[in-house]
C-alpha positions in Angstrom: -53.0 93.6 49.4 -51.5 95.1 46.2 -53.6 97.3 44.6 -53.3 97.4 40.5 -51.8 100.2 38.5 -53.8 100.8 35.5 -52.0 102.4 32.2 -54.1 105.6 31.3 -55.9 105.5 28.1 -58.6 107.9 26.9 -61.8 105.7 27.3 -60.2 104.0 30.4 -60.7 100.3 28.6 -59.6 99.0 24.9 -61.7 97.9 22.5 -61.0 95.8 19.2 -61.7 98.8 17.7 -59.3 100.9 18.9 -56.7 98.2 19.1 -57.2 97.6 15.4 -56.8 101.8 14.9 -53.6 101.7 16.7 -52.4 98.7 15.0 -53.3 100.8 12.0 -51.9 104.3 12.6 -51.5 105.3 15.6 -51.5 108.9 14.7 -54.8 108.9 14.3 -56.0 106.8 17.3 -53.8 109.7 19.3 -56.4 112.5 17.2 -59.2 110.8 18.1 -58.9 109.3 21.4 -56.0 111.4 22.9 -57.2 115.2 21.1 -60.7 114.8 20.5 -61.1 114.7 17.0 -64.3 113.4 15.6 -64.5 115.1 12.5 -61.6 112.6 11.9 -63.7 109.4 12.1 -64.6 107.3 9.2 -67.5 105.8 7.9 -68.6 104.4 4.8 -71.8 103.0 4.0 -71.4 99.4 4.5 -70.4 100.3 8.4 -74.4 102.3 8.2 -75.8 99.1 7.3 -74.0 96.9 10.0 -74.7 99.7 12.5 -78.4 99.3 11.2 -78.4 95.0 11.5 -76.3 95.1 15.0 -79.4 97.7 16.3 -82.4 95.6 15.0 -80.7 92.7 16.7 -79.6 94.1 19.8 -83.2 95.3 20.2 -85.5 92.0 18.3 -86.6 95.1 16.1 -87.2 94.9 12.6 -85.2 97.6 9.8 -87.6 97.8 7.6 -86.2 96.2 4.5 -86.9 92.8 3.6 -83.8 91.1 2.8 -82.0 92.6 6.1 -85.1 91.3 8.5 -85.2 87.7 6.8 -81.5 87.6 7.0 -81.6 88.6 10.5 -84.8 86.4 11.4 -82.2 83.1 10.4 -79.0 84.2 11.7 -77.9 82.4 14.7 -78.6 83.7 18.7 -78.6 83.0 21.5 -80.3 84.3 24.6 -78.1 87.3 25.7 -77.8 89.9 23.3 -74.9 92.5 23.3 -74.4 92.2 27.3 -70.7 94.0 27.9 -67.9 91.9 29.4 -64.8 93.7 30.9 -62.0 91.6 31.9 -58.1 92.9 33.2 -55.1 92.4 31.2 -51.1 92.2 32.3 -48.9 94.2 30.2 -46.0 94.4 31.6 -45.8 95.6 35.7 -49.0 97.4 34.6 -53.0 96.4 33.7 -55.4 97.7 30.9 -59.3 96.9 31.1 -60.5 95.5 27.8 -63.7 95.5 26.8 -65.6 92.5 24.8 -69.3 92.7 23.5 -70.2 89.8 22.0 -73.5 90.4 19.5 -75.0 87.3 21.1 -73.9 84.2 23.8 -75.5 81.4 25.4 -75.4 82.3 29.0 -75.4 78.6 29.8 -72.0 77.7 27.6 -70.9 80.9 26.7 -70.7 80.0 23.5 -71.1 83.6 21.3 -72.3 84.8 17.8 -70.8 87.6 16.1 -72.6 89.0 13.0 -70.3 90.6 10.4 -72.0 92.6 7.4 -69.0 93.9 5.5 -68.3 94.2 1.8 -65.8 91.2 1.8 -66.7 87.4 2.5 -66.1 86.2 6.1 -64.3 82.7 6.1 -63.8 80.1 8.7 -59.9 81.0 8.5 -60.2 85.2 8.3 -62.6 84.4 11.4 -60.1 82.6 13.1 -57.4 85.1 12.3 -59.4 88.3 13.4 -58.3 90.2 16.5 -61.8 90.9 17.4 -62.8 86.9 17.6 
């Protein structure tokens, strides 16, 4: 039995994240996945609040503010919240182990939720285009 060959990469899986990064610049995914770099790593206020929303849902607790917990108490979920899926990838003679977490999935259908909070309006079609969905 052939065992697989893994290409090396810093967290040892991909995420959309880092895809996206790379896809981006991938000098700076090399400063911070490859040298370390933290201090490099942006955030802005509207990633706080979806930080903030994703937590309250993972954990059916409540944020504090109003608008946020009635916004979260209609959104759509299902009965598996945030449950990591890893799954092994070709690329080329070699394999990379991605990583997928969806923010909610029926764990009859496997159909999934994901909850986006950004600054600019989700459609049907940016949805359908994103790398992460």
């Amino acid at each position: 039995m052939k065992t697989k060959k893994y290409i090396q990469i810093p967290r040892g899986y991909l995420s959309q994240s880092q895809v996206a990064l790379w896809m981006r610049n991938p000098e700076q995914y090399k400063a911070l996945y490859f040298d370390g770099r933290d201090e490099l790593r942006f955030t802005n206020s509207a990633m706080k609040y979806g930080s903030v929303v994703a937590g309250a849902m993972e954990h059916g607790t409540d944020t504090g503010d109003l608008v946020t917990d009635a916004a979260i108490l209609i959104t759509s979920k299902y009965d598996v919240r945030d449950q990591e899926f890893r799954a092994d990838l070709k690329v080329g003679k070699a394999w990379v182990e991605i990583l997928a977490k969806p923010d909610s999935m029926d764990s009859k259908t496997f159909d999934f939720c994901e909850v986006k909070t950004g600054k600019t309006k989700w459609t049907q079609e940016k949805a359908e285009k994103h790398l992460q969905l």
